[in-house]
N, C-alpha and C positions, 0 to 999 in steps of 0.2 A: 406778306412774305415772311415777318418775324416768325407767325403763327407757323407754317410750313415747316420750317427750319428749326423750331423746336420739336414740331411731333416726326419729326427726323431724328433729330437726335436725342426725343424720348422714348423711341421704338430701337436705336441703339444702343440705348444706357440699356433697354428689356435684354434684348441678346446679351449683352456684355454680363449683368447677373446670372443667367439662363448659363454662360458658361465657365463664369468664374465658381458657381455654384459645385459645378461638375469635376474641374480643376481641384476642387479645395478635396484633397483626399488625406488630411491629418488636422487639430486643430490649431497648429503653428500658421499651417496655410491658409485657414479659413480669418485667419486675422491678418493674413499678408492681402489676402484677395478683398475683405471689405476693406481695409486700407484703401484700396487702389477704386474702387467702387465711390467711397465717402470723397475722394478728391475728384471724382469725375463727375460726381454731382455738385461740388463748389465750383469747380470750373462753367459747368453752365447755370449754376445761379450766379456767377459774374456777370455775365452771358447777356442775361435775363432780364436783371434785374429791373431794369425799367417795366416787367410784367408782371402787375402784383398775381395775379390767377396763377402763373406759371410759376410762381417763388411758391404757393400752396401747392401745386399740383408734386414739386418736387422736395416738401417736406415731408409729403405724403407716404412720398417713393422712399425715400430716407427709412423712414421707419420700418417702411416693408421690407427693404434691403437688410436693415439692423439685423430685423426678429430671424430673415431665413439663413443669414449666416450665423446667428446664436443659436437657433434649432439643428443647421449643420455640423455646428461647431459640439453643442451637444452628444448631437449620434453618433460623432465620433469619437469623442470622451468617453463613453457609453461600451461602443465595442473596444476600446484601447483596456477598457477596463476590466471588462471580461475577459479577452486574449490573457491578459496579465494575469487573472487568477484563475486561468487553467494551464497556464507553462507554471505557475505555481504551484500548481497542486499536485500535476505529473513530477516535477522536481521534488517534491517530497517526497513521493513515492518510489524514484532512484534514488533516492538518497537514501531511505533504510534501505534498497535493496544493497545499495555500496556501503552502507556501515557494515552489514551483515559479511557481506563477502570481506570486507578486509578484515574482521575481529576471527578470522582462519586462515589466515595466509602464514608462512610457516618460519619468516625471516625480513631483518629489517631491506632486503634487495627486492621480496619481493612486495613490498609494501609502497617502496617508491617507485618500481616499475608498472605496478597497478593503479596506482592515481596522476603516471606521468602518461599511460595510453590507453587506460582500459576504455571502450564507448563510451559506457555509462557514465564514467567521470567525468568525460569529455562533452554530454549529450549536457550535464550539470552546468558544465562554463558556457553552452553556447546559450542555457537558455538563462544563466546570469545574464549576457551580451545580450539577449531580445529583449529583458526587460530594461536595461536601459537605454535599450532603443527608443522602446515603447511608454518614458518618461517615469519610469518606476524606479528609479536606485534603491530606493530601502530595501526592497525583495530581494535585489540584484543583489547587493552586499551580504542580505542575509543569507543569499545559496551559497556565497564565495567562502561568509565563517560559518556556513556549519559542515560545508567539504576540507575547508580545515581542519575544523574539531575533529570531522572523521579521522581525518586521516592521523590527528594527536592519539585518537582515542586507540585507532589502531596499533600504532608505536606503542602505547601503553599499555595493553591487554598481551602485545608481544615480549614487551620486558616482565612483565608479569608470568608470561608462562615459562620464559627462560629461567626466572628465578624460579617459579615454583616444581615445573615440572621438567622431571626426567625419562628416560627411557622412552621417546618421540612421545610424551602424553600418558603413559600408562602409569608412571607413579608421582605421588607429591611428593617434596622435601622440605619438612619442616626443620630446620637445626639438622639435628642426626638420628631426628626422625622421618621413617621412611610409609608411606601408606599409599594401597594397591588404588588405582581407579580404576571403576568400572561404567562403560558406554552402554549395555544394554541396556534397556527399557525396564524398567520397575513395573515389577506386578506383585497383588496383592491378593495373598493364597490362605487358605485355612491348612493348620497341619497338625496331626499330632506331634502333641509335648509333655513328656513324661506319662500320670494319668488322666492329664486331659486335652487342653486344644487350645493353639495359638496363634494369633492373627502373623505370616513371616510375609520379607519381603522380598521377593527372588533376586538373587547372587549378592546378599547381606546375612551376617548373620543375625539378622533383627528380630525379636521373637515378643509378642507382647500375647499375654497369656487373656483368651477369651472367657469372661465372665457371665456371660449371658444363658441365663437360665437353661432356654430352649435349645440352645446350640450344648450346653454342658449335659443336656438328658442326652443327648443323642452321641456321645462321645464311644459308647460302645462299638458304632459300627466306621470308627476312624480308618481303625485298621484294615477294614475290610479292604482288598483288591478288586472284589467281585460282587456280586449280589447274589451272586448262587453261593458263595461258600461262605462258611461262618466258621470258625476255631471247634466247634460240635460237629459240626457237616463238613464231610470233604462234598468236593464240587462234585465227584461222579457220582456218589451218592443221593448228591440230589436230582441230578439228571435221571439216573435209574427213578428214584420214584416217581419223578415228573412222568417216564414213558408208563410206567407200570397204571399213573391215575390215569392217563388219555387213552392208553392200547389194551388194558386188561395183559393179565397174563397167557391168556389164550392167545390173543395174537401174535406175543411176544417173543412164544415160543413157535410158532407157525413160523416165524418171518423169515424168509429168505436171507434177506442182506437188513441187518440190525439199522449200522452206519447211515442208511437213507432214513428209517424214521428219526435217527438224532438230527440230520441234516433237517 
């Protein structure tokens, strides 16, 4: 009868793992559910005890209960950890995108109404909030001070442009000096300069004079607008000779409509 009566309720201890197992969906849990597992095997080695076999058979079990909620307890530690450093890593990724956008906003009003509703800022504290769901506070703190820093950083690049710049951005103020800024794109041109040629910067007057051998032979044809004309040669005249070596003069004078052989 004893024997009966254990493999009864060692074929319910199996269930009871089988769905405390299933249960355990965090690793808080998986140490509340062997909890509840290790007392229900002391309770029937109380039970028992008069069975030496049966005190082996549930040391055994013991063990096997330990390792599969320490492997559960694992895989869950495991993904908590991964989850955590990909909300980490997309939060960096809003977060220069929200340094950027706040270091052009145009006033201290709209500075706080951009980090009091903007998504993204907002996308910032929920995913602070997952990681400390998800047993990470350091993360979580660090997203909170560097959406502060932003937002410092922005106040700061804002009082910085109010001091420095005037005219919405177009001019600096240094003292009671006054200096143009310019937004287009810098390009990097060759040009004549006096008798020779020098490297400028488009909409600067920056001129660094080009010394280079090769480049200084060829300074003759700086000037040129064209490739057909030279300061010797006007352009129709070289065009006339060009028709005269391809058509002969004979054609030239037959031709109907001149205009189509230049075309």
């Amino acid at each position: 009868e004893g024997r009966a009566e254990f493999a009864a309720e060692f074929a319910l201890l199996a269930q009871a793992v089988t769905g405390a197992l299933a249960a355990a969906d965090s690793p808080e849990s998986c140490d509340e559910q062997l909890s509840g597992m290790l007392v229900r095997l002391e309770n029937l080695e109380s039970r028992f005890a008069e069975f030496d076999d049966f005190l082996g058979e549930l040391t055994d079990r013991r063990t096997e209960i330990h390792d599969a909620f320490s492997a559960r307890k694992q895989s869950l530690l495991d993904a908590r950890a991964r989850r955590a450093g990909q909300l980490a890593a997309a939060a960096d990724r809003i977060l220069a995108t929200v340094a950027r956008r706040a270091a052009t906003l145009a006033d201290a009003d709209e500075v706080s109404t951009y980090f009091a509703s903007d998504p993204m800022v907002a996308k910032v504290r929920r995913t602070a909030e997952d990681l400390r769901a998800l047993g990470d506070p350091v993360r979580a703190d660090e997203l909170d001070g560097r959406l502060k820093a932003a937002r410092q950083e922005a106040s700061r690049a804002l009082r910085d442009r109010t001091d420095l710049y005037t005219d919405g951005g177009r001019t600096i103020r240094l003292g009671t000096h006054r200096f143009s800024v310019t937004t287009q794109p810098l390009d990097l041109t060759l040009v004549p300069d006096g008798d020779g040629l020098a490297f400028a910067l488009t909409g600067t007057d920056y001129r660094a004079p080009v010394t280079g051998p090769r480049l200084a032979a060829d300074r003759a044809y700086g000037d040129r607008q064209l490739p057909s004309e030279s300061p010797e040669v006007y352009r129709g005249e070289h065009l006339a000779a060009r028709l005269l070596r391809e058509h002969g003069p004979a054609a030239l004078a037959a031709a109907d409509d001149l205009g189509a052989l230049v075309r």
